[in-house]
C-alpha positions in Angstrom: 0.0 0.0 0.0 1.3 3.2 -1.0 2.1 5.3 2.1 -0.5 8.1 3.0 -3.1 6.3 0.6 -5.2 3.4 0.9 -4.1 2.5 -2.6 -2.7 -0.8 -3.7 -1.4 -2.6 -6.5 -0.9 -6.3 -7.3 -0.3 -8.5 -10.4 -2.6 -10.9 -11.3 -1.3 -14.1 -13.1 -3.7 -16.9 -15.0 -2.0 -20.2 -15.5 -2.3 -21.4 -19.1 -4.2 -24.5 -18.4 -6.9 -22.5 -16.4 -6.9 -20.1 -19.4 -7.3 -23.3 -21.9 -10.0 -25.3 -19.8 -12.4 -22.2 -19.6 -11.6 -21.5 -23.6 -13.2 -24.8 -24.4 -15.8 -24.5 -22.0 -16.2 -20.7 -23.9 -16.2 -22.0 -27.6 -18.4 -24.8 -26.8 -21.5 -22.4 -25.7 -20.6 -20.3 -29.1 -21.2 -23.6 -30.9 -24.1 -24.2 -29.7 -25.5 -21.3 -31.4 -22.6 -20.1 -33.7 -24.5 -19.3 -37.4 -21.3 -19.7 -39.6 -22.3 -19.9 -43.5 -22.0 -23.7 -44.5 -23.0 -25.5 -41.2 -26.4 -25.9 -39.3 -26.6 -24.4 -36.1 -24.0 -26.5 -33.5 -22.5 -28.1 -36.3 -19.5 -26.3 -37.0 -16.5 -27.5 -36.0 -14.7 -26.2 -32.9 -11.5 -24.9 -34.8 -13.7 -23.0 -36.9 -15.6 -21.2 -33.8 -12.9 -20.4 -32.1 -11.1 -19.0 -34.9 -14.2 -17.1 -36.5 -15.3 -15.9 -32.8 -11.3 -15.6 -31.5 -11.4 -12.4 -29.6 -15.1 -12.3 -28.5 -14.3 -15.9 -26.7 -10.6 -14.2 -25.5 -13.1 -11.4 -24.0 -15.4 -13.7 -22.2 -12.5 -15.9 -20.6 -10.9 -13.1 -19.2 -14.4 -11.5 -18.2 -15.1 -14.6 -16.5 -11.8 -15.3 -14.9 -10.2 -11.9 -13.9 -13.0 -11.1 -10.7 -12.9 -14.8 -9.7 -8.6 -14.5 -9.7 -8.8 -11.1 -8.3 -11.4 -12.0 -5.5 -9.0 -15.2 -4.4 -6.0 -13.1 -4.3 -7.0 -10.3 -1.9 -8.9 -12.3 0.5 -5.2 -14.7 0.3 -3.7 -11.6 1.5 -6.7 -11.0 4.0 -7.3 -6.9 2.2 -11.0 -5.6 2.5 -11.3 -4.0 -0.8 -13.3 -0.6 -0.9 -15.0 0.4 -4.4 -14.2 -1.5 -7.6 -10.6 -2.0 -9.4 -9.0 -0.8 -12.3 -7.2 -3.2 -14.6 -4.2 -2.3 -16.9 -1.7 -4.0 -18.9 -3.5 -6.7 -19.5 -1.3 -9.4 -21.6 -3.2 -12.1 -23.2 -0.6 -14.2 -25.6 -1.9 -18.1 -26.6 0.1 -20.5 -25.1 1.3 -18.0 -22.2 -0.2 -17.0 -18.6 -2.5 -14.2 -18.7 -1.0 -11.3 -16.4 -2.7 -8.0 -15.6 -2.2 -5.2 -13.3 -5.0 -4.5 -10.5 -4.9 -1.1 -8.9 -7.4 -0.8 -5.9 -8.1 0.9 -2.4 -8.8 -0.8 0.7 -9.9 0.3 3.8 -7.4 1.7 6.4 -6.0 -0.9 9.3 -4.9 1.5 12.3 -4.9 0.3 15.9 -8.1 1.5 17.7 -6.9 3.6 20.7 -9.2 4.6 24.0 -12.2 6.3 23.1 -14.0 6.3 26.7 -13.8 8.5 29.3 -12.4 11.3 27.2 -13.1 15.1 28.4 -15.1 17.7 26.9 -16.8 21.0 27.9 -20.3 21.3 27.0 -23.2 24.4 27.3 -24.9 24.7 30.5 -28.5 24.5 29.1 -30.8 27.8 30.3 -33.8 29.1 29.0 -35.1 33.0 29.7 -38.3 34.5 29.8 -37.4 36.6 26.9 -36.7 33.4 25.3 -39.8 32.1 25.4 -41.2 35.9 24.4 -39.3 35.7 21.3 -40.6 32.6 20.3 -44.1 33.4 21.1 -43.7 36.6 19.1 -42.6 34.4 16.0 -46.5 32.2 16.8 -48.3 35.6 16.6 -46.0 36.6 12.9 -47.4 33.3 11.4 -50.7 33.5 12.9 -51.2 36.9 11.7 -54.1 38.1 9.0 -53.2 40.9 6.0 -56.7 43.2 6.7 -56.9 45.7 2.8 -56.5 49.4 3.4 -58.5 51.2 0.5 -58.8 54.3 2.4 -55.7 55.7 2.1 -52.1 55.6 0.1 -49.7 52.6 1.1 -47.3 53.6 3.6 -44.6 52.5 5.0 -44.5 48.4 6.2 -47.9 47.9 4.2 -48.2 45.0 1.6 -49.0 45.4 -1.3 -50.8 43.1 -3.6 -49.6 43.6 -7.2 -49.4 42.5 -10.8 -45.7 43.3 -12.5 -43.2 42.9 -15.5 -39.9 43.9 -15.7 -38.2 44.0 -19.2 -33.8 44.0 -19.3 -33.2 48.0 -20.4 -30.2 46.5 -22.0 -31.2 43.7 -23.6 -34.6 43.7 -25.6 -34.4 40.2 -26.4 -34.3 38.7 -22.7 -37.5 37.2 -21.7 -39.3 39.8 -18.9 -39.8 39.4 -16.0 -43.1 38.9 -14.7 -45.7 38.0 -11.9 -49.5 38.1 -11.9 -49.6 37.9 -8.3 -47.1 39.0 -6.2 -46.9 40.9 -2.7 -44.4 43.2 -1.8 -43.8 44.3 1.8 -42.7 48.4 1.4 -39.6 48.6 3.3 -39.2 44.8 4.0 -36.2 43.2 4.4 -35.2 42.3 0.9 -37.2 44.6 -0.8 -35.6 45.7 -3.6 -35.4 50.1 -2.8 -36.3 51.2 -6.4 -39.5 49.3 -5.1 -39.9 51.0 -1.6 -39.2 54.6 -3.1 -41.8 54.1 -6.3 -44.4 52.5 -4.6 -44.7 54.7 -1.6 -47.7 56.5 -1.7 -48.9 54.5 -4.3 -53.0 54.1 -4.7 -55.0 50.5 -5.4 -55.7 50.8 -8.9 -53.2 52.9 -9.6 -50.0 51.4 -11.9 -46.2 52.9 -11.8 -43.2 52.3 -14.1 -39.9 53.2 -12.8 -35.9 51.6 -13.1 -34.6 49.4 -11.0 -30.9 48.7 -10.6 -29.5 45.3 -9.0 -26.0 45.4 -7.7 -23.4 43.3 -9.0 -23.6 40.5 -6.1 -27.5 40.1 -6.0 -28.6 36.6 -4.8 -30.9 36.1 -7.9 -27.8 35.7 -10.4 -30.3 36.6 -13.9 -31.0 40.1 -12.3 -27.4 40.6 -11.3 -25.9 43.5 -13.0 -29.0 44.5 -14.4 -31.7 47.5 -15.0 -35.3 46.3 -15.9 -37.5 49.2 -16.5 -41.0 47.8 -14.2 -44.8 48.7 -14.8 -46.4 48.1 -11.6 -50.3 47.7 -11.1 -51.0 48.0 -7.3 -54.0 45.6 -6.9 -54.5 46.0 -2.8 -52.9 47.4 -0.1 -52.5 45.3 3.4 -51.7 46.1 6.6 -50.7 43.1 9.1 -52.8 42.4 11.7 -50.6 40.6 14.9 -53.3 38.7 17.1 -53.7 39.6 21.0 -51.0 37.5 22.7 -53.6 35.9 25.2 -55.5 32.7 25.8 -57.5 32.6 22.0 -53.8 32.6 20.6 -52.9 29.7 23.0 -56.4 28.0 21.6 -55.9 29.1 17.6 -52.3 28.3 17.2 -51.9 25.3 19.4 -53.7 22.4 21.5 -53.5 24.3 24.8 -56.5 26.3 26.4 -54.8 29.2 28.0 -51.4 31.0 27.5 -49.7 29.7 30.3 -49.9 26.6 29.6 -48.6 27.2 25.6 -46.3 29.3 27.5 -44.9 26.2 29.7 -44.7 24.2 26.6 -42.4 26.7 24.6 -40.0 27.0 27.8 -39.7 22.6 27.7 -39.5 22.5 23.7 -36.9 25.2 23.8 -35.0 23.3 26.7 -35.1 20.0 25.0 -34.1 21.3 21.6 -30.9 23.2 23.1 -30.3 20.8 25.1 -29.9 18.3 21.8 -28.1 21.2 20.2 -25.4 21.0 23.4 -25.0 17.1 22.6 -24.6 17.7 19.7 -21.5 20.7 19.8 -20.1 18.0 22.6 -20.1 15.0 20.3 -18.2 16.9 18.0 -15.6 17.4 20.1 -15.2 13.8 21.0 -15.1 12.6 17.5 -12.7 15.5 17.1 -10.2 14.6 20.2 -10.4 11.0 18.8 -9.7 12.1 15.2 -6.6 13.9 16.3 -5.3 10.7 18.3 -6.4 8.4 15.1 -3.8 9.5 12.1 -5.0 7.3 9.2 -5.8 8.2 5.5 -8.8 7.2 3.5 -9.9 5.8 0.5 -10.2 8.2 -2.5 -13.2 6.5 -4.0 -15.3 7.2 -0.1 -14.5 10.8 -0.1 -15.7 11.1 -3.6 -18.8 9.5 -2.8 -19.2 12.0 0.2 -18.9 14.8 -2.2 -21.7 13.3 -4.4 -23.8 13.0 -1.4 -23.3 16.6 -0.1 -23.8 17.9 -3.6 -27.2 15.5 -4.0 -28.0 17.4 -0.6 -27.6 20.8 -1.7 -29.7 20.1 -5.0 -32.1 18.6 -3.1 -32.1 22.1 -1.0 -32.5 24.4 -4.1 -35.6 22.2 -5.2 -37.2 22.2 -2.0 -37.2 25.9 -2.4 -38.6 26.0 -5.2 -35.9 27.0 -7.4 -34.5 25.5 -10.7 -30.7 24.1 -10.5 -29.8 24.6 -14.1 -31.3 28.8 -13.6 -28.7 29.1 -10.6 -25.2 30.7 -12.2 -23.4 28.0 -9.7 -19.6 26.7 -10.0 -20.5 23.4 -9.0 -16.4 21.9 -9.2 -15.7 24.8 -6.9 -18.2 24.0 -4.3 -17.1 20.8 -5.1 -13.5 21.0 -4.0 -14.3 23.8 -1.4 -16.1 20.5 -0.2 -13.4 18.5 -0.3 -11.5 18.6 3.2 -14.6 18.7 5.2 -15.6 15.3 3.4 -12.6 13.5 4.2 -12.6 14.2 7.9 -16.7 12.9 8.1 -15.5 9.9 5.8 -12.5 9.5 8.4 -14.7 10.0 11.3 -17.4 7.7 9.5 -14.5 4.8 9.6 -13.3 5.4 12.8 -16.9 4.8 14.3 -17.3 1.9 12.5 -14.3 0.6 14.2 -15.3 1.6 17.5 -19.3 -0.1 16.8 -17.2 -3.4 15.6 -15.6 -3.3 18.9 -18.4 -2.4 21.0 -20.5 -5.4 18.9 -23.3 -2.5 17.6 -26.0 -3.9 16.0 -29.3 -2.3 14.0 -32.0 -4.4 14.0 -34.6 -4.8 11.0 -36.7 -2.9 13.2 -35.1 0.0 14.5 -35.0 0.1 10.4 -38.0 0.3 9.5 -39.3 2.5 12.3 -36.5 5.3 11.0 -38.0 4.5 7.3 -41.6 4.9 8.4 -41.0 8.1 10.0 -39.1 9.1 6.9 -42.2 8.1 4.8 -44.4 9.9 7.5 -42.4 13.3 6.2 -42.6 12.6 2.7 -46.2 11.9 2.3 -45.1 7.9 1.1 -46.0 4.4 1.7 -43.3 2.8 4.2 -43.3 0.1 1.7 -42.6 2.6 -1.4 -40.3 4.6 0.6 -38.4 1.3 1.6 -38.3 0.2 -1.9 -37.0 3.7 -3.3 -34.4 3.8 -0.8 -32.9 -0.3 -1.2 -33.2 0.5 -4.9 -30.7 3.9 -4.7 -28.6 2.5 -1.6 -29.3 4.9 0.9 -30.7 2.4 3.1 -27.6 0.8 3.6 -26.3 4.2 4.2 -28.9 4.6 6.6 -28.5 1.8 8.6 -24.6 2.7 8.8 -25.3 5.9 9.9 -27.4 4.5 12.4 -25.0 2.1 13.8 -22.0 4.7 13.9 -24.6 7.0 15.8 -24.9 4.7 18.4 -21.3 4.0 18.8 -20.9 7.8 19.6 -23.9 7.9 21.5 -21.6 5.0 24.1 -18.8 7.7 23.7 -20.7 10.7 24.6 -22.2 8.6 27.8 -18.9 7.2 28.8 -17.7 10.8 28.5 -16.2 13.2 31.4 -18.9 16.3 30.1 -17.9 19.5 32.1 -20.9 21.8 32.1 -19.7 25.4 31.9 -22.6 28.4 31.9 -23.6 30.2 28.9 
């Protein structure tokens, strides 16, 4: 194995006589349906086949032999290959053993050192009134009701309920830009200010053109740069209406009859969620110390498979929002490689958890399984039994049940721990 890589080579040798034996055995299924001009079907002679069908039968034999010669030889040499192997310089001469080079990766051997009783600081967990104020104030945001204004002009934080399109000042030919609904919230975070300073005063009914100007960095990439010339028909304006924070919120917005109670129930949820959220910084510690004292390197063909799954992620993130990959001016090699050394410490931490749930004898039962795909299913509106399917079909419930087993291995780490509690 080279050193710093998990890379390995070896050269594979085919005795003749094996090479022979599984020619004949080769040529005698292509005359069984050989059609060579001359001869029925399965009647041509042998030495005719093999001559006629000579490097198609030299491609089966090796096909055939090379896995079964490469699978003997690494498990001879007791290596646990990762990924698939490549094969060059292949020689194939009659009357001569077949040799080839195989160039694989296998997984790391390093000696497991202590992972229990380690030390690590973690959050003393506290939760303030004005905690639990802040999250009530977010119930009453989404609970709120937009209540039209048409007595007056729209001012200042109204919403207003418009029809637009936008065409490029620069570029005719560019396809406008356009809503038939859309609601803009005047002086808004995110409103664009062309918008803010032309709508202001504006009347319902009443339609405005005016420029506007998007920097150089804006988030939407096509408007980047850009000056569309807008018309703008103001359909309604809206003022939000926050509800009372009282015991008809508590009843509206949740399952409680009275405030105090919802009130109760926001302190424990916040509690229990930063209390995860503390497990969660300290577990990352651990697997950190225990990366540091655990120098080993890792398969090539793992961290590129992380990368995939991060990238899969982050498409699955734009879509989810609503927004089209291929629209998104995004230098996907760059995130790629910007990627890249986070990937190989999780694939590194990944392996040394696996070691330490070997050791520890971790099991996941079918059932723990199928609970975490039913709850999956739950989420995605799915049949456990489609879900299940979708997910042995695409591998990811192998992933997931590997996941699942490493997560318990650091759950015995984090309880085995020596966790300092330190205030906020």
């Amino acid at each position: 194995m080279e050193a710093e890589t998990c890379k390995k080579e070896l050269v594979i040798e085919i005795p003749v006589d094996v090479l022979r034996k599984e020619a004949e055995t080769v040529t005698a299924q292509y005359t069984r349906v050989a059609r060579i001009p001359g001869f029925r079907p399965g009647h041509a002679p042998a030495s005719i086949v093999r001559t006629r069908f000579r490097e198609d039968i030299k491609g089966e034999v090796v096909q055939t032999l090379l896995p079964k010669f490469f699978d003997n030889l690494v498990k001879d040499q007791k290596l646990t290959v990762v990924g698939k192997p490549q094969f060059e310089d292949l020689k194939f001469e009659d009357d001569k053993p077949l040799t080839v080079k195989a160039t694989f990766e296998v997984y790391p051997a390093f000696e497991l050192k202590e992972y229990k009783g380690l030390e690590a600081e973690e959050d003393q967990v506290t939760v303030n009134d004005s905690d639990v104020d802040q999250t009530l104030e977010k119930l009453r945001e989404r609970a709120a009701t937009f209540e039209a204004v048409p007595d007056r002009p729209a001012q200042d934080d109204d919403y207003l309920d418009v029809s637009y399109q936008g065409r490029d000042l620069k570029d005719a030919g560019t396809n406008p830009v356009e809503a038939r609904e859309a609601m803009i919230h005047l002086g808004g975070k995110g409103t664009v200010a062309a918008f803010n300073e032309n709508l202001l005063g504006a009347k319902a009914g009443e339609v405005r053109e005016f420029t506007a100007s998007y920097p150089d960095d804006y988030p939407q990439k096509t408007l980047a740069g850009k000056s569309y010339m807008y018309r703008v028909e103001v359909r309604s304006i809206k003022k939000k209406v926050l509800p009372a924070l009282d015991d008809d919120l508590a009843k509206s917005a949740s399952e409680f009859s009275t405030l105090e109670e919802l009130r109760n129930k926001v302190r424990e949820d916040l509690k229990e969620n930063r209390k995860r959220r503390a497990e969660a910084a300290t577990k990352q510690k651990l697997v950190e110390k225990l990366l540091a004292a655990h120098e080993f390197p890792v398969p090539d063909v793992l961290v590129e498979a992380q990368l995939d799954h991060k990238l899969e992620n982050t498409l699955s993130q734009l879509l989810g929002q609503g927004i089209d990959p291929r629209t998104v001016d995004i230098d996907w090699k760059k995130i790629r490689e910007d990627a890249r050394a986070d990937g190989t410490e999780e694939v590194r931490a990944a392996l040394m958890l696996e070691r330490i749930a070997d050791a520890e004898k971790i099991e996941v039962t079918d059932e723990e399984l199928d609970e975490i795909v039913r709850e999956m299913a739950a989420e995605h509106r799915e049949t456990p039994a489609a879900m299940k399917t979708r997910l042995t079909r695409n591998g990811a419930l192998a992933r997931i049940k590997s996941s699942r087993r490493n997560q318990k291995a650091l759950d015995i780490i984090y309880r085995s721990a020596k966790i300092i509690r330190k205030s906020e």
